[in-house]
C-alpha positions in Angstrom: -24.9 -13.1 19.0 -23.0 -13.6 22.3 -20.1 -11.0 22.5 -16.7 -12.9 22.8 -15.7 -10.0 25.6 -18.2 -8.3 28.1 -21.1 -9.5 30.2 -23.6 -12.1 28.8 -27.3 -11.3 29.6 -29.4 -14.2 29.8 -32.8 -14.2 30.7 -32.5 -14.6 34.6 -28.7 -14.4 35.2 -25.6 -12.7 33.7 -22.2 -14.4 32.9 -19.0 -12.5 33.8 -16.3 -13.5 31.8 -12.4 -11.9 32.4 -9.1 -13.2 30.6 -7.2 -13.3 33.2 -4.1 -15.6 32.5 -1.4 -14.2 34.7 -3.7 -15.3 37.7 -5.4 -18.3 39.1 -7.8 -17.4 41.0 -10.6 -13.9 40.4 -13.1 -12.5 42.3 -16.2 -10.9 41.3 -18.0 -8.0 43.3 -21.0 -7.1 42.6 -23.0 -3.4 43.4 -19.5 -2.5 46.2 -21.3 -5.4 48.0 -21.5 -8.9 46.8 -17.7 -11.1 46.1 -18.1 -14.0 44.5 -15.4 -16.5 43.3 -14.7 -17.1 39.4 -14.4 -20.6 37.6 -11.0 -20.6 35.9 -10.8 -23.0 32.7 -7.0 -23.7 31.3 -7.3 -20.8 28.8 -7.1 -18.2 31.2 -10.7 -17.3 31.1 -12.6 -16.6 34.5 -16.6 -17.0 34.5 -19.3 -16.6 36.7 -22.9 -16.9 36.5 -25.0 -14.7 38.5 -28.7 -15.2 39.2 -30.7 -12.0 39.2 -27.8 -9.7 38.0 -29.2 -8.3 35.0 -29.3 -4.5 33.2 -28.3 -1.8 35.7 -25.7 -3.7 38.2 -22.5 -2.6 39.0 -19.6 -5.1 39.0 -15.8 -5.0 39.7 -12.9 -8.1 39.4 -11.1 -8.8 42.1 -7.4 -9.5 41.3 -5.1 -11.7 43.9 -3.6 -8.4 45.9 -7.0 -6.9 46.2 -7.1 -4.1 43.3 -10.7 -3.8 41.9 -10.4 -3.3 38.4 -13.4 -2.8 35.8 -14.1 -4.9 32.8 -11.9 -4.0 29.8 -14.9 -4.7 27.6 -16.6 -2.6 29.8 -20.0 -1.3 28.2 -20.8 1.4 30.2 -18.6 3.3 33.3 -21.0 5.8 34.9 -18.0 6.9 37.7 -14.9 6.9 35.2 -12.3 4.6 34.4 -11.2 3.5 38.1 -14.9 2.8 39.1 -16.8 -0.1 38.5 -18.4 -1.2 35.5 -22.2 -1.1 34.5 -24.2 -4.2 33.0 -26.2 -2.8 30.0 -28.4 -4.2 27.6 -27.4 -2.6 24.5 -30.1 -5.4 22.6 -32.5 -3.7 24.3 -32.4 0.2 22.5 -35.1 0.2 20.2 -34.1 1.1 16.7 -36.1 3.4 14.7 -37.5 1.9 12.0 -35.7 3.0 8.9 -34.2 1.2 6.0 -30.7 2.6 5.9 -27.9 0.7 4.2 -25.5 3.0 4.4 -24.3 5.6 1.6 -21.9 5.5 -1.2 -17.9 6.3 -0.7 -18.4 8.8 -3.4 -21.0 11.0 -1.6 -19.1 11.3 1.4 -18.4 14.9 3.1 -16.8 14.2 6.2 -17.2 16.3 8.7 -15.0 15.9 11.8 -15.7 16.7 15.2 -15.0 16.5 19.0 -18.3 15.6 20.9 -17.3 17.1 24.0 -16.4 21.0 22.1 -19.0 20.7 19.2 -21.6 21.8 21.6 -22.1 23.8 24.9 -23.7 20.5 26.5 -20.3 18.6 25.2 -22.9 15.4 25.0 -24.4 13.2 22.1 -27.1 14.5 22.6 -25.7 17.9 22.0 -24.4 16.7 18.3 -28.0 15.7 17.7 -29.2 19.0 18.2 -26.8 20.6 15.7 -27.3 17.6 12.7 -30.0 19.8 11.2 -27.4 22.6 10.6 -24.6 19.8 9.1 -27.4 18.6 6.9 -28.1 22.3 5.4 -24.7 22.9 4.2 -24.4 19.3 2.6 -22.6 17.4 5.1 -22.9 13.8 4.5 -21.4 12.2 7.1 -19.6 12.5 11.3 -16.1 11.4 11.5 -16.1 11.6 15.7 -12.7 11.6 17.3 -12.3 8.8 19.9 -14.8 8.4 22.7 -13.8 5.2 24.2 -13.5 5.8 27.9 -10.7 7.9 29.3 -9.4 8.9 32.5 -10.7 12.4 34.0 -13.5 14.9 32.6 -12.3 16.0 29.2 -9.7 14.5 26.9 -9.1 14.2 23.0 -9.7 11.1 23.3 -6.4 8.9 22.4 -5.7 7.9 26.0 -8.6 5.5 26.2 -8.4 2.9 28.0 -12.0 1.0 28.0 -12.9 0.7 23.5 -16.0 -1.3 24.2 -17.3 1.9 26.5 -18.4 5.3 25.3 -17.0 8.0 27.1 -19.5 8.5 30.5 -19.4 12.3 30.2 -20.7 12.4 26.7 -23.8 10.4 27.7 -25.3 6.7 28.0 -24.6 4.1 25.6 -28.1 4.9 24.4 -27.3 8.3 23.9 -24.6 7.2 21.4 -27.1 4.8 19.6 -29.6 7.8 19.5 -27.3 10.0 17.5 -26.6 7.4 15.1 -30.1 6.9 14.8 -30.8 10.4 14.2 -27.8 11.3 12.0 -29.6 8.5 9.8 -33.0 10.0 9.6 -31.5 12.2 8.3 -29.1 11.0 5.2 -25.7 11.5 8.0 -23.4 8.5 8.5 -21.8 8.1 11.4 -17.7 7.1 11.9 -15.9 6.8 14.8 -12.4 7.2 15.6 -10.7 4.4 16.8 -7.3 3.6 18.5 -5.7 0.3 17.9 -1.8 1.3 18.3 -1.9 2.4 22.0 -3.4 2.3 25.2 -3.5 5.8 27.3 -1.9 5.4 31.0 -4.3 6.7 33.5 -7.3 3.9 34.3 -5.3 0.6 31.9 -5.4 -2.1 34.3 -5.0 -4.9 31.7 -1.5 -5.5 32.0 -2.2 -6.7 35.4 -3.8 -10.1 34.1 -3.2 -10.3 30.7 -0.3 -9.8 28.0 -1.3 -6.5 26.8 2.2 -4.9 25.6 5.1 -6.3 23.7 8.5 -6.9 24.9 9.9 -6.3 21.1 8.3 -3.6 19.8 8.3 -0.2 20.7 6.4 2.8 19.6 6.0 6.9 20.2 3.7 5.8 23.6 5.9 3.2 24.5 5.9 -0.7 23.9 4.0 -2.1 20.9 0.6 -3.5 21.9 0.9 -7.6 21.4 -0.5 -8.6 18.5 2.3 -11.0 17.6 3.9 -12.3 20.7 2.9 -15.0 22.9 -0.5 -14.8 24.0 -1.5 -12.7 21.4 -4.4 -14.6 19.9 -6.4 -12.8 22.5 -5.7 -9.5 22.5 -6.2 -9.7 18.5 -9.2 -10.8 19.2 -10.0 -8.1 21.8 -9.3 -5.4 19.3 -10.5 -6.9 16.1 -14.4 -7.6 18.1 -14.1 -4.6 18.8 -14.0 -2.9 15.7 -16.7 -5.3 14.5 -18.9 -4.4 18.1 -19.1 -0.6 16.9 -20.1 -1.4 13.2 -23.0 -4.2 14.7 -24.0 -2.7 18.1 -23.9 0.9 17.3 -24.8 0.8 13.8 -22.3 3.2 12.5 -20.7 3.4 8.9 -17.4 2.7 9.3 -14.1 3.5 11.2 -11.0 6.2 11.2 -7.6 4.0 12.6 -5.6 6.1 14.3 -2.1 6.4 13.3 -2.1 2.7 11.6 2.1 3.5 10.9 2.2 2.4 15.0 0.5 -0.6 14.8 4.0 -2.9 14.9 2.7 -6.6 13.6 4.8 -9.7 12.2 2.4 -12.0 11.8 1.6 -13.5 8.9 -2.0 -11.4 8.1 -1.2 -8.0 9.9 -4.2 -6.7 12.6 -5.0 -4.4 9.9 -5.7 -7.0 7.1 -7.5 -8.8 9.3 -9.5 -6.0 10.8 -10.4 -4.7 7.4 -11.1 -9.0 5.8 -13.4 -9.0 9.3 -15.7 -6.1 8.9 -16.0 -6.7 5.2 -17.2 -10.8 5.2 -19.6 -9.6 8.7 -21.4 -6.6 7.1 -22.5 -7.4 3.0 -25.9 -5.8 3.6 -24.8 -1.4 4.1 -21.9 0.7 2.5 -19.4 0.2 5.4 -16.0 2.1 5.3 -12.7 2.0 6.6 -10.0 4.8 6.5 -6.5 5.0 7.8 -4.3 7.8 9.5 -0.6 6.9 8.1 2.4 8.8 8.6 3.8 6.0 6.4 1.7 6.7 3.2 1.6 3.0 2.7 -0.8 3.2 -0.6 -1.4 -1.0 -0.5 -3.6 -0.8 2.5 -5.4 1.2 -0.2 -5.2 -1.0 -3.2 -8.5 -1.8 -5.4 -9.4 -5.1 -7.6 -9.6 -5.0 -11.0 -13.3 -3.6 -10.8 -12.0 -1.3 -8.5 -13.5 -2.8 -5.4 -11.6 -1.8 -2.3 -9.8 -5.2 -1.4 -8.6 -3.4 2.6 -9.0 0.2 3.6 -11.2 2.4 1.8 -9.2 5.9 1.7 -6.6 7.5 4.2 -6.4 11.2 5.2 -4.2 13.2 3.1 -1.5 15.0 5.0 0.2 15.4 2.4 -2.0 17.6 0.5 -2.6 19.6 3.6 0.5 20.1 3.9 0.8 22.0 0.1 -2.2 24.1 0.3 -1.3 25.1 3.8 2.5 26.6 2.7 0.6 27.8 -0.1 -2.0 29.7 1.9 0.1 30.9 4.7 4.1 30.9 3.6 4.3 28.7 7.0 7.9 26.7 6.3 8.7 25.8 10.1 9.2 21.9 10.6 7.7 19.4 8.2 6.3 22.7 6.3 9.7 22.9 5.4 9.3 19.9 2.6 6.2 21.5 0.9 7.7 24.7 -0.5 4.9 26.7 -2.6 6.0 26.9 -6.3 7.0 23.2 -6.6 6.0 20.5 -8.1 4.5 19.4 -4.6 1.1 20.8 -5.0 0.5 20.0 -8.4 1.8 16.4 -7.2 -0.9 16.4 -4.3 -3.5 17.8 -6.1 -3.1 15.0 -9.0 -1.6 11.7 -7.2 -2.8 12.2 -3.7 1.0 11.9 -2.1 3.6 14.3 -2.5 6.2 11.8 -1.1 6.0 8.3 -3.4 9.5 6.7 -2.1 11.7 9.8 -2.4 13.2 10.9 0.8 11.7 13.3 2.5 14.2 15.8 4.1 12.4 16.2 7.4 12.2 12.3 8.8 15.5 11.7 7.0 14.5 8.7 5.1 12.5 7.0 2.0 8.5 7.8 2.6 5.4 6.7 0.6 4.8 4.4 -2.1 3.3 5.0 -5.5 -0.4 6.0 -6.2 -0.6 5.5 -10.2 -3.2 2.5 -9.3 -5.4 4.6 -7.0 -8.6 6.5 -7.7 -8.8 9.9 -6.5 -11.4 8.7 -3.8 -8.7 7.1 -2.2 -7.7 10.3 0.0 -9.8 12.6 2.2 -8.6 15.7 1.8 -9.0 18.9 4.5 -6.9 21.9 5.1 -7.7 21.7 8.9 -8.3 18.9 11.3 -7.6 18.4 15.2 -3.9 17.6 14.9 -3.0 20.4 12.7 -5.1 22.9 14.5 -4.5 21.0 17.9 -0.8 20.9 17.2 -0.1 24.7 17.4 0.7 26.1 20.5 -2.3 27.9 21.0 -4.6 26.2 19.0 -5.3 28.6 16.4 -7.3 28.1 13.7 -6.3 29.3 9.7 -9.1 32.0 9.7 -7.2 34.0 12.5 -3.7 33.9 11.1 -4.6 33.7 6.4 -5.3 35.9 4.1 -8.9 35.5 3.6 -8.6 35.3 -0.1 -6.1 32.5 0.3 -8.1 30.4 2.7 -10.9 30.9 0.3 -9.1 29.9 -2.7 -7.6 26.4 -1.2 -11.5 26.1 -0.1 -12.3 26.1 -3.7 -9.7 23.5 -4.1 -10.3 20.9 -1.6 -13.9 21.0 -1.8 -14.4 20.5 -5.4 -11.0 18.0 -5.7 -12.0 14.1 -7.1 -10.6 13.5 -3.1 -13.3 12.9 -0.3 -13.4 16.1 1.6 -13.5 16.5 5.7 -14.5 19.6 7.5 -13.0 20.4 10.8 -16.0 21.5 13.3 -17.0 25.0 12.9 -14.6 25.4 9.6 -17.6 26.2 7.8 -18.6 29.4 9.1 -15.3 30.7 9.9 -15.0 29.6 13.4 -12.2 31.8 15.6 -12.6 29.8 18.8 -9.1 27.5 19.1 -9.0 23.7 19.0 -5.9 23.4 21.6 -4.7 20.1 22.9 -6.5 19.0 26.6 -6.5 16.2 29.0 -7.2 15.4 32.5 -5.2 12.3 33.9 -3.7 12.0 37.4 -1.2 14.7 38.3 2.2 13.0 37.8 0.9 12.3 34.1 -0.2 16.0 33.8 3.6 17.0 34.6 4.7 14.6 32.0 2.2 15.7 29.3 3.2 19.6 30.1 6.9 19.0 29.5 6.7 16.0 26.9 4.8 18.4 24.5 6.8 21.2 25.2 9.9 19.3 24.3 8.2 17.8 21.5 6.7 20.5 19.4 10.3 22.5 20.1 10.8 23.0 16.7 7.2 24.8 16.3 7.0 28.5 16.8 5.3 29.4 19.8 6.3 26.2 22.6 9.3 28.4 23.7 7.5 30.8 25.4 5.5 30.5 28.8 2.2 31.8 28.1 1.2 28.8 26.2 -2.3 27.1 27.6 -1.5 24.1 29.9 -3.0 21.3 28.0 -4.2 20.0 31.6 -6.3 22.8 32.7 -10.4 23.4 32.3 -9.8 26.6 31.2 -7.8 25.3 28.1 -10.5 22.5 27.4 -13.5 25.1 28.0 -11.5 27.8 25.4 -12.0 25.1 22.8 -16.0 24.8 23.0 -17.2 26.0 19.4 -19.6 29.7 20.0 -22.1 28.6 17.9 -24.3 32.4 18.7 -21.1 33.5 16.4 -23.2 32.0 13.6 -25.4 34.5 13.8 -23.8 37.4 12.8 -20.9 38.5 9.2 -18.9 37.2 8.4 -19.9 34.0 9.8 -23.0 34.3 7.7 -21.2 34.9 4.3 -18.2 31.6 5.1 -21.1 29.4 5.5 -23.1 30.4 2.7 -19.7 30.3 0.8 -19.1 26.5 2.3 -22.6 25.7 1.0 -22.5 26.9 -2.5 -19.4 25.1 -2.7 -20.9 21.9 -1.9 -23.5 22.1 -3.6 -21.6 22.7 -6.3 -19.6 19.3 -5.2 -23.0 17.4 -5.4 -24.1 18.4 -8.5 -20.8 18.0 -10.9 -18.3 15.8 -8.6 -20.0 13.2 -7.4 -21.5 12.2 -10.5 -17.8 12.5 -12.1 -16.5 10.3 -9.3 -19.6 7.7 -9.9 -18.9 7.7 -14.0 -15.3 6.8 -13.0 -12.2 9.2 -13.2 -9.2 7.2 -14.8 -6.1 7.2 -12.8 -4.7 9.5 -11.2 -4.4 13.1 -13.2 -1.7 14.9 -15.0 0.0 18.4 -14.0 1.4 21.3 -14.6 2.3 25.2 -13.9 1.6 28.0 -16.3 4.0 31.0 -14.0 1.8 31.2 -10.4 -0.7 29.0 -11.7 -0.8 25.1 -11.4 -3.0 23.6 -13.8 -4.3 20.2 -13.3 -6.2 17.8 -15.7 -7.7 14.3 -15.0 -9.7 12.0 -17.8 -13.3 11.7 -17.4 -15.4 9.2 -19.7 -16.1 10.0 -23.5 -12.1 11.9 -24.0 -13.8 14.6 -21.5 -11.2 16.1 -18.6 -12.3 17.9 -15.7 -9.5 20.8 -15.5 -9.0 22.8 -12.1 -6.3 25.7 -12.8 -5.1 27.2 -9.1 -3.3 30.7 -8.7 -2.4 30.0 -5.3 -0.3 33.6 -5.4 -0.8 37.4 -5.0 -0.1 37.7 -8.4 -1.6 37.2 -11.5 -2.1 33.9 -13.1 -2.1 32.3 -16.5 -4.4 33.4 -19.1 -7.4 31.6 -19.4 -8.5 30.5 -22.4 -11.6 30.7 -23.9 -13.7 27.3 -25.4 -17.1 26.4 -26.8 -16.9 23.1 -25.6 -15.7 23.7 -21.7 -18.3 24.2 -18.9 -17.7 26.4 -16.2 -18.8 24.8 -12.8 -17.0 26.9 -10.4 -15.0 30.3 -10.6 -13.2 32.3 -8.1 -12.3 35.7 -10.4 -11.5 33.1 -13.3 -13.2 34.5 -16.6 -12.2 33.5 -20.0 -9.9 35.6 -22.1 -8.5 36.7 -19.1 -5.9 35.8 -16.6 -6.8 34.7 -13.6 -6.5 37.2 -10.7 -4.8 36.7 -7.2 -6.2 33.7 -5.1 -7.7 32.8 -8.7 -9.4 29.7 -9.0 -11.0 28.2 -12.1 -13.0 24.4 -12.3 -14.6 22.9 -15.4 -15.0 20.3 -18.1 -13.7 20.2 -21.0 -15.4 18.3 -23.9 -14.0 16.8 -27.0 
């Protein structure tokens, strides 16, 4: 199939297409040497067939007042953003032969990382290296933050500017399609990242030619992309191929949308409910997913059939119950901490339901947030207790293992890996990684002043962005501090987290899963005993799998003893007992 955006390679030519229709006239250069004039038709779209272009050349458009831009459906840029764009036959990688369709929502242990930190090399090919390790602890799948092409030599990744083009410094396109491939050999999906509610700054010339941005609707980056306005057939398009071009060009198993609570949409099918009707009617062959970042906790992107087939978005992270186990763990309170106060109802809430907030207001935004979960499965929510923006977010980047109790981060280990929820790593989580995760990026200097004292005045209210000493998020040195020291695996306690990480999901693997894939029904039912929250959901036959949590330095609730309950996991929890500090207790109780 053609791709709607991009280069077309034909046999002995290419076409060069560009929307273009805030111009009438577009040149083409091709290899800094060869300008050639585009055919315009009435829809704004600029062609031109090249003979003897083909896999390798180096093109550029040419706008009116001389700028050379690069193709936003750029496949590959080998000299960054501002440079010109590389013809590649992506048709042309050759697949291993393998019969993968993808695994089950239920199996999935997410594992999120940063491709240019995972590794020393800071390349796909570096990840590939490592996939034997994330397979030995029970990883099941790669949830890679954004790597479409930004400005500069390191970034997050959520100022790209080019989605159709992996990032240049992580590799080749076929570098990318080489990981996937290998993550598959070996049982390991593959999601990316992607952002559909911005565009970064630094490198986005498509509001040059073409009605990228909204005049009504604005967001935290600025105005609203268009996806509403006049014109905006064709940047819908643009991002909703795009979404599709990952899933059928790269072969990976789904997408993370960023922030989704941005995306600003009155027509009459929102982007997202197209994206997510899209993907689903173009892939029926392989388990394909879709999760959601949103602020919003909008639980009908989440909503199932009556079978309980997902009907949009497949799950959404869980800040929520981050949020719980965090306070718990630490006695943080600062900023939005401030609404998840241990010994509430808020964990047990989380825990149970998924969201904490289900309409009421919630103190720290001022206003009404969430809607109701009673209709969702527990699979609905990935759950984590660290990830890049709560790590990143700090002003130094610190991760929980430097500032908890190890006891407590142990205990809400227990918890989230063994909950009914999807779990998700955070790189080098599960060996008790020290090395920070701050916030970097590398644009042009009047943006680095901006970033510097935008995040500053941001993240006021968080400890630690008052002082001076905190890493500029510009600088090498603070990218380089983030790479993970991987010979830090090879000595205690490194040793004894991960074998603690892998017990636990093995533990996952052998009673959860095949809870989750019996069906658990509804959401579950809590309470506290003193410290100790106490959580039940119904399992098939009048069975309930029971978690009790003594998230406390004291001690818990007794526990009581029964013939018919099996233990599958115990932190200091023994019947006839009560449960000690940091207690935890799972297991299933039969009729």
């Amino acid at each position: 199939m053609s791709p709607c955006f991009g280069p077309i390679i034909g046999k002995d030519s290419t076409t060069f297409q560009l929307w273009a229709p805030f111009h009438d006239r577009i040149g083409l250069k091709l290899d800094n040497r060869h300008l050639y004039d585009m055919r315009r038709a009435d829809d704004g779209w600029f062609t031109a067939v090249v003979e003897g272009a083909g896999p390798g050349t180096l093109y550029q458009f040419i706008l009116p007042d001389g700028i050379a831009v690069p193709d936003p459906a750029s496949r590959h840029q080998p000299n960054d953003v501002h440079g010109p764009s590389e013809v590649v036959d992506l048709s042309a990688y050759a697949w291993k032969p393998q019969k993968w369709t993808g695994r089950r929502w239920e199996e999935m242990v997410l594992y999120e990382l940063h491709v240019g930190t995972y590794t020393k090399e800071g390349t796909f090919n570096g990840v590939i290296e490592r996939l034997d390790h994330l397979k030995h602890i029970g990883v099941t799948a790669l949830q890679i933050m954004p790597i479409a092409d930004f400005p500069g030599g390191y970034n997050w990744g959520y100022d790209g500017v080019l989605p159709y083009a992996p990032d240049s410094s992580y590799g080749r396109p076929q570098d990318l399609m080489a990981l996937v491939d290998a993550a598959h050999e070996r049982g390991i999906c593959v999601f990316l990242d992607v952002v559909y509610n911005h565009f970064g700054s630094d490198g986005n010339y498509i509001p040059l030619y073409a009605p990228l941005f909204s005049q009504r609707h604005k967001t935290t980056w600025g105005n609203g992309l268009n996806y509403d306005g006049a014109d905006s057939g064709m940047v819908r398009k643009f991002i909703v191929e795009n979404a599709l071009y990952w899933i059928r060009e790269y072969n990976v198993d789904g997408l993370r949308l960023d922030a989704v609570h941005a995306i600003i949409d009155d027509s009459q099918e929102h982007l997202l409910v197209e994206i997510a009707r899209r993907v689903r009617e173009a892939v029926t062959d392989r388990h394909v997913h879709l999760i959601v970042e949103n602020e919003n906790n909008d639980s009908a992107l989440l909503e199932r059939d009556h079978d309980g087939h997902v009907l949009h978005y497949t799950a959404q992270w869980n800040d929520d119950l981050h949020h719980v186990l965090h306070v718990a763990a630490t006695h943080e309170t600062f900023g939005y901490y401030g609404d998840y106060p241990a010994g509430q109802n808020g964990l047990g809430r989380a825990l149970a339901e998924g969201f904490v907030f289900q309409g009421e207001i919630m103190p720290y935004r001022g206003e009404a947030r969430g809607k109701p979960t009673a209709d969702l499965p527990p699979s609905a929510f990935v759950s984590f207790i660290q990830n890049h923006d709560q790590i990143g977010n700090r002003a130094f980047g610190d991760r929980m293992i430097t500032y908890t109790d190890p006891q407590a981060l142990k205990a809400i280990t227990a918890i989230y890996l063994l909950l009914p929820q999807i779990p998700m790593l955070f790189m080098g989580e599960e060996w008790g990684a020290s090395t920070p995760f701050p916030f970097f990026c590398d644009l042009d200097e009047d943006l680095n002043d901006i970033v510097r004292e935008g995040r500053r005045k941001e993240l006021s209210p968080l400890p630690g962005f008052e002082g001076e000493d905190i890493p500029d998020p510009t600088a090498l040195s603070t990218f380089l501090s983030g790479k993970l020291d991987w010979a830090a695996l090879r000595g205690d306690p490194a040793v004894q987290w991960l074998a603690f990480y892998q017990s636990l999901l093995m533990t996952r693997r052998q009673w959860i899963v095949p809870l989750l894939d019996q069906g658990i029904e509804g959401v579950g039912t809590t309470h506290q005993e003193g410290t100790t929250v106490v959580v039940e959901w119904k399992l098939a036959r009048e069975a309930k799998l029971r978690l009790m949590a003594n998230l406390s330095p004291a001690p818990g609730a007794f526990v009581p003893r029964s013939d018919k309950a099996e233990t599958i996991f115990s932190l200091g929890g023994v019947a006839n007992e009560k449960l000690p500090p940091w207690g935890i207790l799972w297991r299933i109780e039969h009729p």
